[in-house]
Every structure is written in structure tokens, then in C-alpha cells.
C-alpha positions, 0 to 999 in steps of 0.5 A, spaced: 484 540 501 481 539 508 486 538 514 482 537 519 482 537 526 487 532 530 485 525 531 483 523 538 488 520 543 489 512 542 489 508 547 494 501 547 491 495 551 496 490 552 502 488 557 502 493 562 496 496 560 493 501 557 498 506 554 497 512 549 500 511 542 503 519 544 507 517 549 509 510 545 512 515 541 516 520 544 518 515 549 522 511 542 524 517 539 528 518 546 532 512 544 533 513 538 536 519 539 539 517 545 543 511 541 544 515 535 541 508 531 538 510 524 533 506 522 532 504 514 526 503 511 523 499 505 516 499 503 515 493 498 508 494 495 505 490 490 500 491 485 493 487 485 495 482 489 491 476 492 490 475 500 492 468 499 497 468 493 504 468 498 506 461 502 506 465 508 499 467 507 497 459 505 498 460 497 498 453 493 504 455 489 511 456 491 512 463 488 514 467 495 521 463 498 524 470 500 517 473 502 516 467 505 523 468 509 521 475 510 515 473 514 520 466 518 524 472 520 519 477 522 512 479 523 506 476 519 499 481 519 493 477 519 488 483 519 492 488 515 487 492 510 488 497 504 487 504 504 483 503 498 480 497 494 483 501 488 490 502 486 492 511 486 487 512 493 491 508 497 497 511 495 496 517 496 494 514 503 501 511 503 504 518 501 500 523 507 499 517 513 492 520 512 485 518 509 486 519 502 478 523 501 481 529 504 484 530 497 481 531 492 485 526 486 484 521 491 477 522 489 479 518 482 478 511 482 484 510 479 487 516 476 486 515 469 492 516 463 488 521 460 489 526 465 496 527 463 498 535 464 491 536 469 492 541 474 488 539 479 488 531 480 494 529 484 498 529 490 499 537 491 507 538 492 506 542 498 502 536 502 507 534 507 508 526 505 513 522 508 518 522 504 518 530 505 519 528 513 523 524 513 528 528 508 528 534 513 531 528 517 537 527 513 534 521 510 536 520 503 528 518 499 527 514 493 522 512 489 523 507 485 517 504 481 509 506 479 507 513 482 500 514 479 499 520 484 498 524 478 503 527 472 507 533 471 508 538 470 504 540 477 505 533 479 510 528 481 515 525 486 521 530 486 516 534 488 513 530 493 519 530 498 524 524 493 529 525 492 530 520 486 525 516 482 525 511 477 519 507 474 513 509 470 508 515 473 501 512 471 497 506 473 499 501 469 504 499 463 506 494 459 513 490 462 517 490 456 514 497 451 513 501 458 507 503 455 500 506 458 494 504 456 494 509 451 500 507 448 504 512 450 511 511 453 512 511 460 518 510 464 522 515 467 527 517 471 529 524 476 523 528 471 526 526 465 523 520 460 528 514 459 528 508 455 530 501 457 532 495 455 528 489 459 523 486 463 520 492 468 520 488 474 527 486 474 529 494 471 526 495 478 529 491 482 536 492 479 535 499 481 532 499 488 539 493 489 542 500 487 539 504 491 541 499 497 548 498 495 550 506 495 546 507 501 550 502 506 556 505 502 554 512 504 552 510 511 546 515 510 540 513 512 534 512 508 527 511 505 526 506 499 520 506 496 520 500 492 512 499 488 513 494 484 507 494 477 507 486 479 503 482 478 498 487 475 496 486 468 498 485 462 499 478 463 506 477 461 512 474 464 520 475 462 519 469 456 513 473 454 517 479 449 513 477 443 506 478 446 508 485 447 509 486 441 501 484 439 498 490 444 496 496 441 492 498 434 485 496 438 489 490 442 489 494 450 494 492 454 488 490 459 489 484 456 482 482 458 483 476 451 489 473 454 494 471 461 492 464 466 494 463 473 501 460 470 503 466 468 501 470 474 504 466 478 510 467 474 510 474 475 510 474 482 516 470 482 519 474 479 518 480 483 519 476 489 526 474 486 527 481 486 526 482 492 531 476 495 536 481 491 534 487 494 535 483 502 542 480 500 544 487 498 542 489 506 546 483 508 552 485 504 552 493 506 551 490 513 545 494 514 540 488 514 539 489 522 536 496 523 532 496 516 525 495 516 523 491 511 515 491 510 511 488 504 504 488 502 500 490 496 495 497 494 488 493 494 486 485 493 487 481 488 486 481 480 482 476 475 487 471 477 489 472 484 487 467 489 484 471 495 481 465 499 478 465 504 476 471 502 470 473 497 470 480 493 476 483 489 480 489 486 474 494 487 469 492 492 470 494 498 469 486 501 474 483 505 477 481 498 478 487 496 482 491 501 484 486 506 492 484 503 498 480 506 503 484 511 509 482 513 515 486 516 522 484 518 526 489 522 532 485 526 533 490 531 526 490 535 521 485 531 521 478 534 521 472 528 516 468 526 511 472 530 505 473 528 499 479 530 492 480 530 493 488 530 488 492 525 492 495 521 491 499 514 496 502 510 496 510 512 499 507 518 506 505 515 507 513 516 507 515 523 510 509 524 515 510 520 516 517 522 517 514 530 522 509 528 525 515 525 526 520 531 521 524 528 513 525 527 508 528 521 507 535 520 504 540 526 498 542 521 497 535 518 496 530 522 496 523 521 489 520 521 494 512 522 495 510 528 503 508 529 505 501 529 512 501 533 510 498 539 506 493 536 513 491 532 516 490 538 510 487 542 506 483 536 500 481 542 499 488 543 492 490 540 490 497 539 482 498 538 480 503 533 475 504 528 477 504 519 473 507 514 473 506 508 467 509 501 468 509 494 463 511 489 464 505 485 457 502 487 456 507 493 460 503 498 462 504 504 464 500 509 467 501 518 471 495 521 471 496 530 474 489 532 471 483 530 465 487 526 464 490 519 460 494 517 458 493 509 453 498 505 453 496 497 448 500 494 441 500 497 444 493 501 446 493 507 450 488 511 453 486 518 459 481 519 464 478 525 469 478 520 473 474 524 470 468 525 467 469 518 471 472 514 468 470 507 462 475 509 457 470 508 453 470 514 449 477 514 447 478 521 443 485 520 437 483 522 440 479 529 443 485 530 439 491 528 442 495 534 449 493 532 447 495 524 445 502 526 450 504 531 455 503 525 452 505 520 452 512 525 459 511 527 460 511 519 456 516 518 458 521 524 465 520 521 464 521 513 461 528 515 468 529 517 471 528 511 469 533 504 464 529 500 465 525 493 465 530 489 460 529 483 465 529 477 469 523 480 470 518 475 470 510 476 475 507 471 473 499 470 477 496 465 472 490 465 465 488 466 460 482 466 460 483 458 468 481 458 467 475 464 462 472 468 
């Protein structure tokens, strides 16, 4: 596991000009302690879901009203990204606050079911995360929902800093059998495997409204990690018990034969039901005001997911496939309906986090996210830094630096103003050779800060061009 050196300092543009992200910081922390005001925290993550599948993101369909509200009562992200086009690396990035290279399971693209019992690929236990951060804080840590960070006995939630857990610890399962794709049972809670009668989405939100409602009774802060399967494969919605029964004994629940966009949207409003459950349960506790509620998704959308404008999907390392909805509500500090032009990826949830909480990342660790706090509380304010991204799939690697991205897909190189043409359609390499070369030594010089992908990595796809055009 590589730590690595600290990262340079930020400097923040915006009102009263240029500012550092160390001073921002210590300069919350200060009033946090100052006013002995506890900050809650609930991160909603999605799995697979389309930049444009939500109202507030320009969706066709209503399925998002509490979302939708979420962001009416909040902060909506116009350029939030994804550790990762795929599912585990981003949540080791969510779970560290650091790119997720650094470690070698994040290497997998996904972890697979069949490495259950390896020793090697997963989140190591003595990897500070954030939940382990903010548990040494006095809060309370739940994990409530997919974990994919590797399996036991090496690895697992309660040993990566929470406090509780319940959901499935492998990538994908069936809604109603919670079996993997191997058909082996996968639904646990607190390290033991359980059975449960119904629809997962809804087994999830039951117990993250649990989750909020001994929290405001307890008065204790606390950390919710609620990462929903929805609106992940298979295709199954709350009608659909039967169709579980089909899958097994040569039927995967890939479900590559089967869903439609009705179904799918289905699903998210399920999970988006939920979710109004869970924002009722902080308006019941009276805890609603000084709770940070952030939804978002893991990677870009799936087979049925709308993505527009964006081009790409789960996998590629184009818009499509790592740019994702960002919406943030947090009454005490964020105005409504604001909107934000910020950069902003998924490993930076964690110091932000961290600073709402008074605390910060591990000395030896240091987060390679930038903090949002100021940005939360002033959207206009725009922080200018770099994002990289590489997968072995393919041999992508991409860096995004303000308005221009950098694409490399195989032999292919590209350059795009994401901004004024998001859908990655007007290649400007050859009108800006100079440009395509500065990035592509800017993402070099920073690929040779990290470890190399490791040879034996595996890249798991459960569908190709033989399966659908």
C-alpha cells in the first residue's frame, strides 16, 4: 500500500479571493468546536445510475420527487465525477478519500464474487477510512447496504471503522433471493449471514430509517452510509418475486435476456421512496437542520440508464461513464435551490466530511480530495485542480484541468472542452497539439506517483457486443 507524499496546497478562487482549503478548514473546525454543533452525515449512493435519469438532472420520467426536492432544498453539481467508471474502485475512493490506485484490490475492475476468502483483494483493515475517523470522533458508523470492498475473514465493514452493517458484501445480487451472481447467499448483518424476507431496496431503507430514528433519539452524532444496489441489475422491481425464482441453473442474474426502461425506472422510484422515508425520519428526530444529506451514484449509467448528453457508460472512462448527479442538502449552511459549477469527484466527500466534523484525515494518510465545505456554503466559489482517472479496461486514461479533458482509448488519443461539448464529440487534438501534449505529461507525471496496474488485475464484464449491439 503506497501513501504517498502529501498533496500540494489548494488554493480557492472566489469571493474575497484566493484562499487555501488548509485555512478553510481549520477555520470551520474552530466554529465547530466553538459552538458545539454536531454534524450528521448521510451519503446515499446509487449503483449504476444515468447522469440524466433524475428530474433535477433533466430526466423524462418522474421518478425522483424526494431527490428532486433534495436538490429544491439544496446544492445541485453540474460536474461531479466518479472515482471510477466501475463500481468497487470508487468505493474504495469513497471509503479512503484517496485515489483508489494506491491499493492494490481497487486494482479489480470489479471485485468478482469468486474471490470470496482472498486475503489480498480488498480495503485492508488498518487503512484509516472515513468511517474510522469519524468513529474516534464520537460518531456512531453504519453501513447500511453493498460493501464490495472485499469479503471475510480479512475483510469487511466492522473492521474498517463501522460500527454496524447490513446489506450484501459482493457486487451485485438479486432483490428478492439476495443471491450473488454465483448463487451464493449474500445478505448479512454485523458479520453474520441472515435471511430476510422482501424487496432489498426497501429491506435497506427500512433499516437506514432505523438507523436515523435511534440516532436523533440518542442525540449521538453520526455517520449513514446508505449505498442502495438500485438501480443495478437484475432488472426486478417490487412485482417482480416470480422472476426471481427464474434465475439460476444456467439463468445469471446478469439478466442480459430480460428488464426495459419501465422496469428500471421502477427501480429508481423505489429507491427514491426510500429515500423520502429516511428525510421524514430527520425531520421527525428534529435533526434535519445540521445533517448533510449527499446523494450520488458509484459510476455512469447501465444498459437502460439515460445518460444524455453525455456518450459512454459504465466502463468507459468518457463523460458517460464517470460523470454522475450530485445533489447536497445541508439546511445549517447550504443555500436552496443553488446550483455549482465545482469539480468535484467522489474522494472528496471524505475531508469534507472530516471538516464538518471538526476533525481531519490521518496524519500518514493524506487525502488526495479536495474539501467542499466552502463551496457548500458559497456554490459560486470554484476551486481549480486536475482529476485523473486510468483503467485497464481498454487501457484508459483520462485528466480533466477546467474545461479540458484528456482521453487516451487504446492507441487513441483525444482532446475535448467538456464544457461546451460534453457529448465528446469534437476531437480538438490536432487544433491543439500543444495542449494534447501538456496533458498527456501532466497525466503522466501524475500516473508515476501512483503503483502501476499490476498485471494480474482482472477486468470483469458481464456483457459485450455478442450480447447486444
Amino acid at each position: 500500500m503506497d501513501r504517498g507524499p502529501p498533496g500540494p496546497l489548494k488554493l480557492m478562487s472566489g469571493p474575497g479571493g484566493p484562499r487555501s482549503n488548509e485555512s478553510d478548514r481549520l477555520d470551520y473546525a474552530n466554529v465547530v468546536r466553538s459552538a458545539g454543533m454536531p454534524t450528521n452525515f448521510i451519503f446515499i449512493l446509487a449503483d449504476d445510475l444515468g447522469y440524466a435519469d433524475l428530474g433535477c438532472y433533466g430526466g423524462r420520467a418522474p421518478v425522483s420527487p424526494n431527490i428532486d426536492r433534495l436538490a429544491a432544498e439544496g446544492l445541485r453539481f453540474t460536474r461531479g465525477y466518479a472515482n471510477s467508471a466501475v463500481c468497487s474502485p470508487t468505493r474504495f475512493a469513497l471509503a479512503t478519500g484517496r485515489y483508489q490506485y494506491r491499493i492494490r484490490g481497487a486494482a479489480e475492475e470489479p471485485i468478482g464474487s469468486a474471490m470470496r476468502g482472498d486475503k489480498v483483494i480488498g480495503l485492508p483493515p488498518d487503512h484509516p477510512t472515513l468511517a474510522s475517523r469519524l468513529a474516534e470522533a464520537g460518531y456512531r458508523t453504519s453501513l447500511v447496504g453493498k460493501w464490495h470492498l472485499g469479503f471475510p475473514p480479512a475483510f469487511g465493514p466492522l473492521r474498517s471503522g463501522y460500527h454496524e452493517h447490513f446489506g450484501p458484501l459482493s457486487g451485485g445480487v438479486d432483490y428478492f433471493t439476495h443471491q450473488d451472481s454465483f448463487g451464493t447467499h449474500d445478505l448479512f448483518e454485523d458479520g453474520n449471514e441472515v435471511n430476510r424476507d422482501g424487496y432489498l431496496t426497501d429491506l435497506l431503507s427500512d433499516r437506514a430509517v432505523d438507523v436515523v430514528q435511534r440516532s436523533a433519539r440518542s442525540r449521538q452524532p453520526f455517520l449513514l452510509s446508505l449505498h442502495y444496489t438500485a438501480p443495478h441489475w437484475p432488472w426486478e422491481t417490487r412485482d417482480d418475486g416470480e422472476l426471481a425464482r427464474s434465475f439460476g441453473k444456467g439463468r445469471p442474474i446478469y439478466h442480459l435476456d430480460g428488464g426495459d426502461i419501465h422496469a428500471y425506472r421502477r427501480m429508481i422510484h423505489h429507491m427514491d421512496e426510500g429515500i423520502g422515508r429516511v428525510l421524514a425520519a430527520l425531520d421527525d428526530g428534529g435533526i434535519a437542520h445540521d445533517t448533510i444529506v449527499v446523494f450520488t451514484s458509484d459510476n455512469g449509467g447501465e444498459r437502460f440508464s439515460d445518460n444524455w448528453p453525455l456518450v459512454g457508460g459504465k466502463m468507459d472512462l468518457m463523460e458517460g461513464g464517470i460523470r454522475v448527479p450530485y445533489v447536497v442538502r445541508w439546511p445549517a449552511r447550504t443555500p436552496a435551490g443553488t446550483v455549482t459549477e465545482q469539480p468535484a469527484i467522489t474522494m472528496d466527500w471524505v475531508p469534507t466530511f472530516l471538516e464538518a466534523a471538526g476533525t481531519a484525515p490521518h496524519p500518514d494518510y493524506p487525502s488526495d480530495g479536495l474539501s467542499l465545505v466552502r463551496q457548500l456554503g458559497e456554490p459560486d466559489a470554484v476551486a481549480d485542480r486536475p482529476l485523473f482517472w486510468r483503467m485497464k479496461h481498454n487501457e484508459q486514461r483520462a485528466m480533466l484541468a477546467g474545461r479540458w479533458k484528456y482521453l487516451k482509448v487504446n492507441e487513441h488519443e483525444y482532446l475535448f472542452d467538456v464544457v461546451s461539448d460534453e457529448r465528446e464529440r469534437a476531437n480538438l487534438a490536432r487544433r491543439h497539439p500543444e495542449r494534447l501534449s501538456e496533458m498527456r505529461a501532466g497525466w503522466e507525471a501524475w500516473d508515476a506517483t501512483m503503483p502501476p496496474i499490476p498485471e494480474d488485475a482482472g477486468v470483469r464484464l458481464v456483457y459485450g457486443k455478442k450480447d447486444m449491439p
